[in-house]
C-alpha positions in Angstrom: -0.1 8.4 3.4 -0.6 6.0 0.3 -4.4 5.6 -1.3 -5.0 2.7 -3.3 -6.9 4.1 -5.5 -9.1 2.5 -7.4 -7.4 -0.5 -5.5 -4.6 -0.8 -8.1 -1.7 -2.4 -5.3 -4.5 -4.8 -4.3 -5.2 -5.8 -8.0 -1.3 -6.1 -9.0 -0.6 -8.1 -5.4 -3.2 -10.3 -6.6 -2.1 -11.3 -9.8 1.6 -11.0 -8.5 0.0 -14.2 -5.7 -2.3 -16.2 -8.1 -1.0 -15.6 -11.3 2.6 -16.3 -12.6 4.0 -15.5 -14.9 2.0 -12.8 -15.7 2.9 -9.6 -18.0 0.7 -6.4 -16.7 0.3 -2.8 -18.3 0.3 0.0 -16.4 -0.8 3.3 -18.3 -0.2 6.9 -16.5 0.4 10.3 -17.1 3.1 12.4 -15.5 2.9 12.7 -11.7 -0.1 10.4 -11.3 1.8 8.4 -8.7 3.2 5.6 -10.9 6.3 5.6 -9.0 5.2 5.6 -5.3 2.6 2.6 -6.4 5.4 0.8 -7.9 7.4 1.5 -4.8 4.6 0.2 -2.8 4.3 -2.9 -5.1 8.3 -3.6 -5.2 8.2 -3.7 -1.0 9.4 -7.2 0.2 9.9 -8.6 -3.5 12.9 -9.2 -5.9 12.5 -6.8 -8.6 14.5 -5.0 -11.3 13.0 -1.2 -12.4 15.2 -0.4 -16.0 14.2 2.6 -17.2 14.3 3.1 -21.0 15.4 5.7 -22.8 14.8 7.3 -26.2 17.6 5.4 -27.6 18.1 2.9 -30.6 17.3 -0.8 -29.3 20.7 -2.0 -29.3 22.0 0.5 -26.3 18.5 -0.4 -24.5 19.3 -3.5 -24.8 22.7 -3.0 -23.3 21.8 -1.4 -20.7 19.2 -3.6 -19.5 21.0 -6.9 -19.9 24.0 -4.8 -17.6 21.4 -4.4 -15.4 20.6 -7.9 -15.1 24.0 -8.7 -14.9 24.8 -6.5 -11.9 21.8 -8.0 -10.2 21.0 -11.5 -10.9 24.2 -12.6 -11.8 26.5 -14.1 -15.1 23.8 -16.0 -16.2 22.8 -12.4 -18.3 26.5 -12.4 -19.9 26.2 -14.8 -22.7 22.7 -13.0 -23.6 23.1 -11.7 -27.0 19.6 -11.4 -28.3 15.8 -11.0 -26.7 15.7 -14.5 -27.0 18.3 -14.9 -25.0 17.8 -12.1 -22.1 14.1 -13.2 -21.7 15.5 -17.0 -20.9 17.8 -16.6 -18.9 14.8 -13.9 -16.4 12.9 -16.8 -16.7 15.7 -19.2 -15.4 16.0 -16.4 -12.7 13.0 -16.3 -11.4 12.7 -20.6 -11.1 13.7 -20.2 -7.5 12.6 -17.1 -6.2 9.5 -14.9 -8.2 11.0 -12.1 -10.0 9.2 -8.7 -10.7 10.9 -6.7 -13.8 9.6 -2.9 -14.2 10.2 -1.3 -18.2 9.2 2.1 -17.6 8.7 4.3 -20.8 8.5 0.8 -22.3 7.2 2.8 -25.3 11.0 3.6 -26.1 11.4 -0.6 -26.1 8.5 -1.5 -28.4 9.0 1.3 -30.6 12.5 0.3 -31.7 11.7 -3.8 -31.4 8.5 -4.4 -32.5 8.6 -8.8 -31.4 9.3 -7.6 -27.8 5.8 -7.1 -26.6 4.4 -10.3 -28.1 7.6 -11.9 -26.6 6.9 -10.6 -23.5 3.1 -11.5 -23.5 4.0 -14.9 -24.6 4.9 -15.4 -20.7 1.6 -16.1 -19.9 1.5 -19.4 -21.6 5.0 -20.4 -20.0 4.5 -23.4 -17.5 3.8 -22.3 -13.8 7.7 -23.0 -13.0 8.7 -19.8 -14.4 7.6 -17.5 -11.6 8.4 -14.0 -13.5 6.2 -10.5 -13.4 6.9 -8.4 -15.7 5.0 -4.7 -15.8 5.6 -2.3 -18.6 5.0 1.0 -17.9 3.1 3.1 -20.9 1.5 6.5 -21.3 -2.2 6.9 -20.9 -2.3 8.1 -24.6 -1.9 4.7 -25.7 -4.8 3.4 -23.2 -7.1 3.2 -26.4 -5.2 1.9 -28.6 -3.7 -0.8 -26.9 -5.3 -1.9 -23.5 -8.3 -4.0 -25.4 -5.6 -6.3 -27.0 -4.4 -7.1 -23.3 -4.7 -9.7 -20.6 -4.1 -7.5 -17.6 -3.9 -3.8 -18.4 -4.5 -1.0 -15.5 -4.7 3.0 -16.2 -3.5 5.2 -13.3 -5.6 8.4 -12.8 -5.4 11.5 -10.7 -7.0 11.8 -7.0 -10.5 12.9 -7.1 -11.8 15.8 -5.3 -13.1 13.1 -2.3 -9.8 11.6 -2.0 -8.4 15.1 -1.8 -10.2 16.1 1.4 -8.7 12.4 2.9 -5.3 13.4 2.3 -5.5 16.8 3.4 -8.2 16.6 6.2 -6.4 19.9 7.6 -7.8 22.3 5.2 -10.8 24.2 5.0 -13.2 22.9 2.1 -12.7 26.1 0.2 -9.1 25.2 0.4 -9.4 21.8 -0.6 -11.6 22.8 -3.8 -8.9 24.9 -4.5 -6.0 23.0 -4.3 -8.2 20.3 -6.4 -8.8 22.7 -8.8 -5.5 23.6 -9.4 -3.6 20.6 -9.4 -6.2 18.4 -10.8 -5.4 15.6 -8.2 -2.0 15.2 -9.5 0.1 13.3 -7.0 3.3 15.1 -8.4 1.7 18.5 -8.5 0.3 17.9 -4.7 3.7 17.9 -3.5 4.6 21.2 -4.8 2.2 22.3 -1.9 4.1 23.3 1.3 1.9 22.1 4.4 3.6 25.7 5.8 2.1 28.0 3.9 -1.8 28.5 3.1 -2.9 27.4 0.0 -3.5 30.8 -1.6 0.7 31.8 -0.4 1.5 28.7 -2.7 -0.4 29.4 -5.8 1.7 33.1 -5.3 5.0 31.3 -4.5 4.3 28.9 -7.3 3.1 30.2 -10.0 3.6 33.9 -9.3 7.3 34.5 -9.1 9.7 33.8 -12.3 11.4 31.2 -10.3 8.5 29.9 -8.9 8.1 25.6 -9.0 5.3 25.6 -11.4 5.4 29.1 -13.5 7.6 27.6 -16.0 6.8 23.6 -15.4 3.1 23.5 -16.3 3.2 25.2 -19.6 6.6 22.8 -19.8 4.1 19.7 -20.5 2.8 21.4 -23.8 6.9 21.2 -25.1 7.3 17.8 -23.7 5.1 16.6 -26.3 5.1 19.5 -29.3 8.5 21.2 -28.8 8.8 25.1 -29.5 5.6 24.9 -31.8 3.1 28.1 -31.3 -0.5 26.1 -32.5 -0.8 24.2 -29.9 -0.1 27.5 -27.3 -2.4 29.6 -29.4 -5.5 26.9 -29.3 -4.9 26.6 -25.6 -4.6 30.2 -25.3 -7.8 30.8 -27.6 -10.0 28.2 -25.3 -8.4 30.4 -22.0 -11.1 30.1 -19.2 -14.5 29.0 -20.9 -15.3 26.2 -23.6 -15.4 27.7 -26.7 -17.0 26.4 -29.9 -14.7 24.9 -32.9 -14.9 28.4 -34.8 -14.4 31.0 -32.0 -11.0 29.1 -31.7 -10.7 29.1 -35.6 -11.3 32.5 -35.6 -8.8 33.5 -33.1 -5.9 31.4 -34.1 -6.8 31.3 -38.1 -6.7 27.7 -38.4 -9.2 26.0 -40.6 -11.5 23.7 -38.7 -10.0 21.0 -40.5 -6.7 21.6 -39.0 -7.7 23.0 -35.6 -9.7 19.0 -35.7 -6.8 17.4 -35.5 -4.9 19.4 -33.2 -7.5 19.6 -30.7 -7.1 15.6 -30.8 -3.8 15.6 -30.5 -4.1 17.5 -27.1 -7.1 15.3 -26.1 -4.9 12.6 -26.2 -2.3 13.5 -24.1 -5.1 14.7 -21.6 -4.6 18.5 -22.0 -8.4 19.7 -23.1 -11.5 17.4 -23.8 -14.4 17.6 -25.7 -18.0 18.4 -24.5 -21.2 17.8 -25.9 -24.9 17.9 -24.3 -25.8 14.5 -22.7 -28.3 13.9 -25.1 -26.3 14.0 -28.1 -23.4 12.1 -29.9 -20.0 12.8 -29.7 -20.4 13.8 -33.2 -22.6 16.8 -32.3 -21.5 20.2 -34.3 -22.8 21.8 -30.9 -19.2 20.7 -29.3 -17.4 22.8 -26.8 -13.7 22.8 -25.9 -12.1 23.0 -23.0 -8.8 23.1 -21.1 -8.8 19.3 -19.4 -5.9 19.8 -17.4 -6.0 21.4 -14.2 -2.8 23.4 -13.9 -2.4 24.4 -17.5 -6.1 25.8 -17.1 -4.9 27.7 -14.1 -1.9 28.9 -16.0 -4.1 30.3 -19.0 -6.4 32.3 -17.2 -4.5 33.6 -14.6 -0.7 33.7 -15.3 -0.8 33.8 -18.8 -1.9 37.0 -19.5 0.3 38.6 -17.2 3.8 36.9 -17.5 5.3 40.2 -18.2 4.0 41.7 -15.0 5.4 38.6 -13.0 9.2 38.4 -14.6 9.0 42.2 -13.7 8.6 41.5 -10.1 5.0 42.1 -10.2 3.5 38.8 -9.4 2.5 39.7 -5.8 0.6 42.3 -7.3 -0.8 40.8 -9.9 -1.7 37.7 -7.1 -3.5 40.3 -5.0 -5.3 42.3 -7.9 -6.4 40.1 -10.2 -6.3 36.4 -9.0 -7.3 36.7 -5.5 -10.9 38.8 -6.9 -11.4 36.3 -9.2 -11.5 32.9 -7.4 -14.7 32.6 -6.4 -15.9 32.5 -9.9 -12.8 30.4 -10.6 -14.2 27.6 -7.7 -17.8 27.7 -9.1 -16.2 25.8 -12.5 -14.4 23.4 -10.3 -17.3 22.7 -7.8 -19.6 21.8 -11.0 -16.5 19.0 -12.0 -16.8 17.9 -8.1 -20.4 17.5 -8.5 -20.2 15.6 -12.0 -17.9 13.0 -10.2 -20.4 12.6 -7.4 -22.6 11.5 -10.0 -20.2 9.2 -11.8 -19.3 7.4 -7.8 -22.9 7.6 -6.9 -24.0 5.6 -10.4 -20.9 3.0 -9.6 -22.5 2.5 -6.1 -25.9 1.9 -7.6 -27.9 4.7 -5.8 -28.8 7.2 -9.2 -32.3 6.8 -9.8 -31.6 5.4 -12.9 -28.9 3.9 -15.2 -27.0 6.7 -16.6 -25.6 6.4 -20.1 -23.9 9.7 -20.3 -22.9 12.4 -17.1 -21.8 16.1 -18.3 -23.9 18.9 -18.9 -26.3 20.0 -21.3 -27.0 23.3 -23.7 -29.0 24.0 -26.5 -31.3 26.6 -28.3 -34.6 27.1 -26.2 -37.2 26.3 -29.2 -39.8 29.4 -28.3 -37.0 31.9 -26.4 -34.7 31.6 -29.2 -31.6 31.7 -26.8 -29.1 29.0 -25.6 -29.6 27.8 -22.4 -27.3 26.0 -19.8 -27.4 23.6 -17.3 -24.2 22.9 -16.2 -25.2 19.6 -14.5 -26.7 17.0 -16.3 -27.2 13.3 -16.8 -28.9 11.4 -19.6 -30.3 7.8 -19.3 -32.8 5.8 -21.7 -35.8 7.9 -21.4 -34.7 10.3 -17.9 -32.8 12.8 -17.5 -31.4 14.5 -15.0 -30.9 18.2 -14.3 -28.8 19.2 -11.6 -27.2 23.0 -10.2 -24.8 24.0 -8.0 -24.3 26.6 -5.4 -21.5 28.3 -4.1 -22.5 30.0 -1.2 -22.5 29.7 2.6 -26.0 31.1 2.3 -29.0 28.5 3.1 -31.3 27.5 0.5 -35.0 27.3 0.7 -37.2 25.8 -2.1 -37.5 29.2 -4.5 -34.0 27.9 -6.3 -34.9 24.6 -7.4 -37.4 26.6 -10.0 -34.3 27.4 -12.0 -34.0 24.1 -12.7 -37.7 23.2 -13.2 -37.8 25.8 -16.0 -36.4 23.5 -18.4 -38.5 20.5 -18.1 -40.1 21.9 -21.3 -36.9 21.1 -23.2 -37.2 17.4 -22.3 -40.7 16.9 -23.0 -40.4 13.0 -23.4 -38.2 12.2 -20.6 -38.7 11.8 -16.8 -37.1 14.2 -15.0 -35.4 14.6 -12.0 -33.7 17.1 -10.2 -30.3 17.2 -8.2 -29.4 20.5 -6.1 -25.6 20.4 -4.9 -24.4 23.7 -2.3 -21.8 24.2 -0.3 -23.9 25.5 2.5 -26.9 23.9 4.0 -30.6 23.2 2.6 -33.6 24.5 4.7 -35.2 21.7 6.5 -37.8 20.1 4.9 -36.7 20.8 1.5 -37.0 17.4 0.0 -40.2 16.8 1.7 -41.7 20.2 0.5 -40.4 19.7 -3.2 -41.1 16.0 -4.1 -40.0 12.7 -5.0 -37.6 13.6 -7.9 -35.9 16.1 -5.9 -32.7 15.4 -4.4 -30.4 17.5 -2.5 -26.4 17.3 -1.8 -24.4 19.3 1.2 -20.6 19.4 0.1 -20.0 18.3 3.8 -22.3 15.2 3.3 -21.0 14.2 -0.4 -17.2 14.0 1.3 -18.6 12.4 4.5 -20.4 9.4 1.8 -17.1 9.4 -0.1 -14.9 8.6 2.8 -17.1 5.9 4.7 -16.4 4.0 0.9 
């Protein structure tokens, strides 16, 4: 089953039908489904895919202009500069549109730095020359480059709601799970064998020394830093809760000056991200950390500490004894993310009660209690907020637990507030009714159920 999402084969089809030539960039991650979309795309269109490696440009170049020989014929032989190679594509594609893929084009700009404005250049080309060309980037350069671009598209992960439409079979406890584990990572998702339940995979998986992902996840942190023990030791210091900037300096020894700047480092290859309250700027010294990506957060707090157990033999064990106890707690942390994406679809439909300008969560120092106080949903807009909680439970809820949340209107004294209740289980009837305007309540059934009719 393929998902648009976020209709990215429609948008590429598009510009593939009204708009040649055309150059597109398409940034992804690992295993975010690059491939399959491009296989998708490629389907009843001529298209070359070169993949480039980390190689000087001259043996890229090689290599590609081979390619183009092979397929398009000895028009490609007497190409012995860009120049050259981008001419005769474009006299390829006079007949018959052409699509050429660059994956890791990264590995191509980085050793010719004319080739991207050469290749952007095509735009301008009369209408005659009918070639597409897409070049395929990491999502760490989304920033830096995609504002300079014409036609630029970022792949992301599955969300939780897209989840539970690829995998109706499961149980929504099953579903959070695998969520929360893979993160909606396309290439992660087929780890998962549809014969086995989804708690027998996380044991097969990450729980035996030969096991698919035991050694893969923590494999992305070498992809990018090699054998180097910082960025393991931040990552090992943040474990399962957000910490603050000095609890991680104080466990790995850094100064925060340095741990700064590796912390960004790992936010930019989408490995932890930064929190701060809604209310406040992203320069707010009241910042938490936190382990962005789903599998290596599921390696730190539960295989991590126990990799000596598991290459003994003892991963069962360990599975059963310590993981197994602990994943209700563990699901509470990924139902509050499943919620907070609610938010974020419900606010690109239109139907929050008011624009929001920031969607997270919110803590700060109660000014008469003198403690710090959570809310682990919350949403900030010009002069609302919003204050939202989550329950895990297959318990119903009557009115008594929305005073949890109304305890902390007194820290928003200037702000209109309203007040979001999201549970896995069911509401008692009336509740809305019984608690007001500014009250709004969310089944998990009824949340997946809006998601899907989309």
């Amino acid at each position: 089953m393929f998902i648009d999402k976020d209709r990215l084969l429609s948008k590429l089809n598009n510009l593939y039908e009204t708009c040649m030539p055309c150059c597109v960039s398409l940034y992804s991650y690992p295993g975010e489904g690059r491939s399959r979309l491009l296989q998708e795309f490629l389907k009843g269109k001529k298209g070359l895919f070169y993949k480039a490696s980390c190689a000087p440009w001259q043996e890229n170049f090689r290599l590609l202009r081979d390619l183009c020989l092979r397929e398009l014929g000895e028009d490609f032989a007497q190409a012995a500069r860009t120049s050259g190679l981008i001419k005769a594509l474009k006299k390829a594609s006079l007949t018959e549109p052409l699509v050429l893929v660059l994956e890791d084009f990264q590995y191509l700009s980085g050793q010719n730095r004319r080739l991207a404005s050469q290749l952007l250049a095509l735009e301008k080309e009369t209408p005659s020359c009918r070639l597409f060309v897409i070049l395929c980037k990491p999502s760490s350069l989304w920033e830096k480059e995609s504002s300079r671009e014409g036609h630029a598209f970022r792949l992301r992960n599955f969300n939780f709601f897209e989840i539970c439409r690829l995998h109706p079979e499961l149980s929504p406890m099953d579903q959070m799970l695998l969520y929360s584990v893979t993160g909606g990572n396309p290439g992660l998702l087929e780890y998962f064998s549809p014969d086995l339940s989804i708690q027998d995979n996380l044991e097969k998986l990450f729980f035996q020394e030969k096991g698919g992902l035991y050694r893969l996840v923590p494999g992305k942190l070498q992809k990018h830093y090699g054998s180097s023990p910082l960025m393991g030791g931040i990552l090992a210091a943040i474990g399962s809760h957000p910490k603050h900037l000095q609890e991680i300096c104080d466990q790995t020894e850094l100064t925060p000056s340095a741990a700064s700047s590796l912390l960004a480092s790992l936010e930019k290859h989408g490995l932890t991200e930064k929190l701060v309250p809604v209310t406040e700027p992203s320069s707010s010294r009241r910042a938490l950390y936190r382990i962005l990506d789903s599998a290596l957060y599921f390696w730190y707090t539960f295989v991590y500490p126990f990799q000596g157990e598991i290459e003994a033999g003892k991963g069962k064990e360990i599975f059963q004894k310590q993981v197994l106890p602990s994943l209700s707690d563990y699901l509470k942390s990924a139902f509050e993310d499943i919620c907070r994406d609610f938010l974020r679809l419900e606010q690109s439909r239109g139907e929050t009660p008011f624009p929001l300008e920031q969607v997270g969560m919110w803590w700060g120092q109660h000014p008469t209690k003198k403690r710090t106080e959570y809310i682990p949903i919350a949403a900030s807009g010009e002069k609302q907020i919003l204050l939202g909680a989550c329950f895990l439970t297959e318990d119903w809820l009557d009115v008594d637990v929305l005073s949890g949340l109304q305890k902390h209107a007194g820290l928003f004294p200037d702000r209109e507030k309203w007040y979001y209740l999201f549970s896995t289980s069911d509401f008692v009837a009336g509740f809305e009714a019984i608690s007001g305007s500014h009250v709004r309540i969310f089944r998990l059934e009824d949340m997946c159920r809006t998601m899907n009719d989309l």
